[in-house]
C-alpha positions in Angstrom: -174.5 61.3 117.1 -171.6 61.4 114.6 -170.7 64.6 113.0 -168.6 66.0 110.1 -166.1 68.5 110.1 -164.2 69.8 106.9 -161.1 70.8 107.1 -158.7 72.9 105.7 -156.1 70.9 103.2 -153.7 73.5 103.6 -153.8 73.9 107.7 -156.0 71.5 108.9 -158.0 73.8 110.4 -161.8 73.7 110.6 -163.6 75.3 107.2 -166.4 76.9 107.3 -168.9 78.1 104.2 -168.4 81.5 103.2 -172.1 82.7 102.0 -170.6 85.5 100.0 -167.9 83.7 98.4 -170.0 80.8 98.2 -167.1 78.6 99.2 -165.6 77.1 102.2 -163.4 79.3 104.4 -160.4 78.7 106.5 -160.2 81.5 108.9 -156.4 80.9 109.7 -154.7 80.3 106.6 -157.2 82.2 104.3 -157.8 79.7 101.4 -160.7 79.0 99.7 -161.9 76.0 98.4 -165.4 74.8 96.3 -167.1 71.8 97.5 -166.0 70.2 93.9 -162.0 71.2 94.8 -163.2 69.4 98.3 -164.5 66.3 96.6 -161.8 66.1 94.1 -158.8 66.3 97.1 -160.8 63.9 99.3 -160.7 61.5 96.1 -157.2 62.1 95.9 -157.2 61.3 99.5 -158.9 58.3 99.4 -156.3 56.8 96.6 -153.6 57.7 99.0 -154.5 56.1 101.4 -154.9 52.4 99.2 -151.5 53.2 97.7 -150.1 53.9 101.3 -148.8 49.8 101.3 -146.4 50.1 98.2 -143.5 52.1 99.0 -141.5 54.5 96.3 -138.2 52.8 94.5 -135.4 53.1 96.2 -136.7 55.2 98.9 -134.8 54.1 102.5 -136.3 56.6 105.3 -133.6 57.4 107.2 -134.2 57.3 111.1 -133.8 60.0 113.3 -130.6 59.8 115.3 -130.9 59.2 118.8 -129.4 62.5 119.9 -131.4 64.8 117.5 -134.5 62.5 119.0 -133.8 63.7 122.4 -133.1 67.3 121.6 -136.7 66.9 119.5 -140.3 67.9 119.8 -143.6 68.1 118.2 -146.1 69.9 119.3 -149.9 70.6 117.9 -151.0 74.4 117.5 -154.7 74.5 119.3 -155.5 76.9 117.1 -154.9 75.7 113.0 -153.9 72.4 114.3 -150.3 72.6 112.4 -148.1 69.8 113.7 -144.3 72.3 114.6 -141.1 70.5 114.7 -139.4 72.3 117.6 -136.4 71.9 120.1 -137.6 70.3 123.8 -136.0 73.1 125.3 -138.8 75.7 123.6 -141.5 76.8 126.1 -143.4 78.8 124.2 -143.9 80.1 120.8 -146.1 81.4 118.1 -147.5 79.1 115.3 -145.9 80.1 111.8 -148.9 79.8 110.0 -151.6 81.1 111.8 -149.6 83.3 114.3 -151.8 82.0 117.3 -149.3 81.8 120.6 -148.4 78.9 122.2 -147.3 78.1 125.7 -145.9 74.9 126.1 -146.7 74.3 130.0 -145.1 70.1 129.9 -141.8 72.1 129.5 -141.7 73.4 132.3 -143.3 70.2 134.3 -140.6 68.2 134.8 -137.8 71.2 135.3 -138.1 73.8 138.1 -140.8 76.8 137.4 -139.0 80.3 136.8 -139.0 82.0 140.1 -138.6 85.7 138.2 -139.3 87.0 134.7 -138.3 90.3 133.8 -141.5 91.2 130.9 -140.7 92.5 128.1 -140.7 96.1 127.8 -138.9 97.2 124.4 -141.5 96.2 121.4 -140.7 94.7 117.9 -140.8 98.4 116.5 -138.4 99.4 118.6 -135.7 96.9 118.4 -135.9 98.0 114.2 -135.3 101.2 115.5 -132.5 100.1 117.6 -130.8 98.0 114.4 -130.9 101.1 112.5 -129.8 103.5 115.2 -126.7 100.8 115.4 -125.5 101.9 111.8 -125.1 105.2 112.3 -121.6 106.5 113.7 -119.7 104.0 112.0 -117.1 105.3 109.8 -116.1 102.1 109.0 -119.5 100.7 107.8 -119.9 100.7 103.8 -123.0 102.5 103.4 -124.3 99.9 101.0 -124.9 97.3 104.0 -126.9 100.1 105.7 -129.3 100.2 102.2 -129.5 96.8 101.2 -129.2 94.5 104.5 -132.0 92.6 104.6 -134.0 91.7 108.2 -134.0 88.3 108.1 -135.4 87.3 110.8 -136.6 88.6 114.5 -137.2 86.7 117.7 -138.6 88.1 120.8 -137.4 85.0 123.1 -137.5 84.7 127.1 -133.8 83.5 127.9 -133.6 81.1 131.1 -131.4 82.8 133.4 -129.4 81.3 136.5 -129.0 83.9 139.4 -126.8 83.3 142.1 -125.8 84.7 145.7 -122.2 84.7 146.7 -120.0 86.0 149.8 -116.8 87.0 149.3 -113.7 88.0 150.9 -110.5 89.9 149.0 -107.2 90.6 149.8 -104.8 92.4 147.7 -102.1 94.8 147.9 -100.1 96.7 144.8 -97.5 98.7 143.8 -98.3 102.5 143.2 -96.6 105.6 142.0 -96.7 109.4 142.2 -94.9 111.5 140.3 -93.2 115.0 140.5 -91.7 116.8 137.6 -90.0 120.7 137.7 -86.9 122.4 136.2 -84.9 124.7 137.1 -82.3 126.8 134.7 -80.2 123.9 133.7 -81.8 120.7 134.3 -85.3 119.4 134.5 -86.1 117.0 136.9 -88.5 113.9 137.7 -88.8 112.7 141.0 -91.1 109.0 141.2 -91.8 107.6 144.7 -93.1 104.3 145.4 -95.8 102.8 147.2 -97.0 99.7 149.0 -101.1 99.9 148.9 -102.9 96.8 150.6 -107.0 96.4 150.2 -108.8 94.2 152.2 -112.7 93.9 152.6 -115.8 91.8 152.0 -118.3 92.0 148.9 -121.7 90.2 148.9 -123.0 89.4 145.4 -127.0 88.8 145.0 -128.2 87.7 141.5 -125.4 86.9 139.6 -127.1 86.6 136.2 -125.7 83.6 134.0 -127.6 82.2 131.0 -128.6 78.1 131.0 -129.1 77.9 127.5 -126.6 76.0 125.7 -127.7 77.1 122.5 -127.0 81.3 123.2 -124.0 83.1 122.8 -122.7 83.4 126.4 -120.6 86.8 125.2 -123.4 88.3 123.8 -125.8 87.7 126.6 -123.3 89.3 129.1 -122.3 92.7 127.0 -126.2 93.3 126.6 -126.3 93.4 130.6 -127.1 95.3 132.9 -131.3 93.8 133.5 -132.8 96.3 135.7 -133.5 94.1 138.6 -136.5 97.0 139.8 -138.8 95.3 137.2 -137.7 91.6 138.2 -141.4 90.2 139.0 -142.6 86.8 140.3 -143.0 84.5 137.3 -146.7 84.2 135.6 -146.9 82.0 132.8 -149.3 84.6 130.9 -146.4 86.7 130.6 -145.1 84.0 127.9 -147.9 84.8 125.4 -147.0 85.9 122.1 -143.1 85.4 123.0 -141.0 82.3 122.5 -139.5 80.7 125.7 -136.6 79.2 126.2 -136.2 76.5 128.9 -132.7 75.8 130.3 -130.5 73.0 129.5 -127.6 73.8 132.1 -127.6 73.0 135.3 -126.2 75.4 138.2 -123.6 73.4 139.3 -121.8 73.8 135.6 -122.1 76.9 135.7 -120.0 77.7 138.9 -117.2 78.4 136.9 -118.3 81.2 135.0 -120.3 82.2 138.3 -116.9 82.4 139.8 -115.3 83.8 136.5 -117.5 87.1 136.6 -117.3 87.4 140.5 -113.8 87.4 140.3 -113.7 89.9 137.9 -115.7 92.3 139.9 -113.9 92.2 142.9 -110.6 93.0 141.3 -112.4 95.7 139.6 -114.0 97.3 142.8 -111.0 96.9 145.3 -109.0 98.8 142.3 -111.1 101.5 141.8 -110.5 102.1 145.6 -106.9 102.7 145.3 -107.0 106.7 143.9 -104.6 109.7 143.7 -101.3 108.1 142.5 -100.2 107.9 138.7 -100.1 104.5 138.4 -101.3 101.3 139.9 -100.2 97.7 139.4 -101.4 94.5 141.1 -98.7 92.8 142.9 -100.9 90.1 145.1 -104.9 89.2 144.8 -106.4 86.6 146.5 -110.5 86.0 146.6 -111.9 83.5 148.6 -116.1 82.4 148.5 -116.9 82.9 152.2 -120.7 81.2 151.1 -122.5 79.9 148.5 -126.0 81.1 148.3 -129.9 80.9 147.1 -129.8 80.1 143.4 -132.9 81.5 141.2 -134.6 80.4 138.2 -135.8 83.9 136.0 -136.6 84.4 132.2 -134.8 87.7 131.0 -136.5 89.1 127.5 -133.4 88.9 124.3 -134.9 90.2 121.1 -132.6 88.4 118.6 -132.2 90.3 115.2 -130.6 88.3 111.8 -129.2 90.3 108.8 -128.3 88.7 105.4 -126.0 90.9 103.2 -123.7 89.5 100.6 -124.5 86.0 101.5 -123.0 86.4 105.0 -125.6 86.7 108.0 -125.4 89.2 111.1 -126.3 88.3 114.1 -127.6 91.2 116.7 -129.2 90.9 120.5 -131.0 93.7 122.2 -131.8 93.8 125.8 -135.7 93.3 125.8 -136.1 95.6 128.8 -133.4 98.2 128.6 -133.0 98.3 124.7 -129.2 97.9 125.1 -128.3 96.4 121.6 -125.0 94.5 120.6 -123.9 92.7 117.2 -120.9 92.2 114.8 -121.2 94.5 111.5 -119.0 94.4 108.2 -116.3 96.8 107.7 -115.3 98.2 104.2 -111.5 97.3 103.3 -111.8 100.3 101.4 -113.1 102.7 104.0 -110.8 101.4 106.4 -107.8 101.9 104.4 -108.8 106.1 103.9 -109.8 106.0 107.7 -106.0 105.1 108.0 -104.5 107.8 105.9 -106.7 110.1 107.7 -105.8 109.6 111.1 -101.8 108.9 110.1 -101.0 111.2 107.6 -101.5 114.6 109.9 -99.7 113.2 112.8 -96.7 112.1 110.2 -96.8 115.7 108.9 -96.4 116.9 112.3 -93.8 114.3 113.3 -92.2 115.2 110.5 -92.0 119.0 111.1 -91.0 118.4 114.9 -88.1 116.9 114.1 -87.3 119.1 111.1 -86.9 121.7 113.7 -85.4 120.7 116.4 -82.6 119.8 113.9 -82.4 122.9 112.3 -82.1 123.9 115.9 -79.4 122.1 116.8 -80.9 119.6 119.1 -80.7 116.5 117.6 
């Protein structure tokens, strides 16, 4: 049997016939319509569609090019039936006109499923909060960005995540001093003695966190670190709801070399902090060698991103979705910074100044 369904010029979603408005209804997008509107638009429809043969002067669609096609996808909300231009990397999303959330389970078909996802714990409320609590304590802030900023735009997103396992081995060795200063009635004295310090040991790295997405600030990602692995969970794809999903577009392999970059990095710092009680310490020889490579993991780590528009320029912030840890470039005031200068300056040139006047009057210079 053949049935009708009217729907929603606006959405395309399914109308229904509102018996106190005594009009049709689209639950998504709200809009009303009277069955004469409805007659009227499907006329208009109808002469469309016979005028669809005879194309506008001068009018030459321009194609797609072939690398925007590949980075490209359309997908159909379920819900309001909206057709959403999107990246192929997305994996989940919500619907900008009807807010209904959309999971996207083809993008993850033909790429490996997450093995972890670290949920989201810090909510939309409290990543405002976080913005705000970001202005204060900056001296160098004009206060007119912290009353007329305008929030832009806020994304909670899942951000694919590489996390690797590494064994390594370091060997280093540095110069290091101690110091010993005393006077007697004529002279006073400083006595600096030298040392050769050598480190050697083995660290083991597990879940080395290193973002696959092309599109994200690698910087940013890495100063809103530490995750708190405690809450790292196996992945469920119910988890995406309501949150847009990125999927990855870097393999592990090109990645080693920032794997390797922020290993590196660590060792030096750890087999440093070992060498304690002299005045100072200088690296003379390092050497770090990966004794094996290990598992690599897929996880999705939550990132709300947070856009600012003031004076035509926009400000990009991230916040750690689990530990609330929030990053992001702000303005400074030429103005503001120019008094912070004479404040600092101008009390240590006083007392410059008077030092010296004494010691000449003194005799000593």
């Amino acid at each position: 049997m053949d049935t009708l369904n009217y729907k929603c010029p606006n959405c395309s979603a399914g109308l229904t016939f509102d018996s106190k408005e005594q009009k049709m209804k689209c639950e998504f997008c709200g809009s009303t319509y009277s069955l004469e509107e409805l007659d009227k638009l499907a006329e208009q429809q109808d002469t469309v569609e016979e005028d669809k043969t005879e194309k506008w002067k001068g009018f030459e669609p321009e194609q797609w090019q072939s690398d925007e096609k590949s980075n490209m996808a359309v997908w159909n909300c379920p819900s309001c039936g909206a057709e959403i231009l999107d990246e192929k990397t997305t994996g989940s999303t919500v619907c900008p006109y009807c807010d209904n959330p959309m999971i996207m389970p083809e993008q993850f078909k033909d790429s490996y499923r997450p093995d972890y996802i670290i949920p989201f714990m810090k909510s939309k409320k409290e990543a405002k909060q976080a913005l705000k609590a970001h202005y204060e304590g900056k001296p160098l802030l004009p206060k007119v960005f912290k009353d007329e900023n305008h929030l832009e735009e806020i994304r909670a997103v899942y951000v694919p995540f590489w996390l690797f396992d590494l064994d390594t081995a370091g060997r280093f060795s540095y110069e290091a001093t101690k110091t010993r200063v005393w006077e007697d009635d004529d002279y006073n004295y400083t006595a600096t003695r030298f040392y050769h310090v050598a480190r050697a040991g083995k660290i083991n790295f597990r879940k080395i966190p290193v973002d696959g997405s092309k599109a994200i600030d690698d910087t940013m990602m890495e100063a809103i670190e530490p995750y708190e692995y405690q809450d790292l969970t196996e992945f469920n794809m119910s988890y995406l709801s309501g949150y847009m999903a990125d999927k990855y577009d870097q393999e592990p392999d090109e990645l080693t070399g920032r794997v390797y970059e922020r290993m590196e990095q660590s060792v030096k710092d750890c087999f440093e902090a070992s060498v304690k009680g002299y005045a100072t310490v200088t690296p003379k020889q390092e050497k770090v060698t990966v004794t094996n490579k290990g598992e690599v993991k897929y996880g999705l780590f939550p990132v709300w991103f947070l856009n600012t528009k003031w004076n035509g320029k926009t400000y990009s912030f991230a916040m750690n979705g689990q530990t609330g840890r929030l990053i992001g470039d702000l303005p400074v005031g030429k103005d503001l910074a120019v008094k912070y200068w004479f404040k600092c300056h101008i009390p240590l040139t006083i007392a410059m100044t008077a030092i010296v006047t004494a010691l000449r009057f003194m005799g000593v210079i």
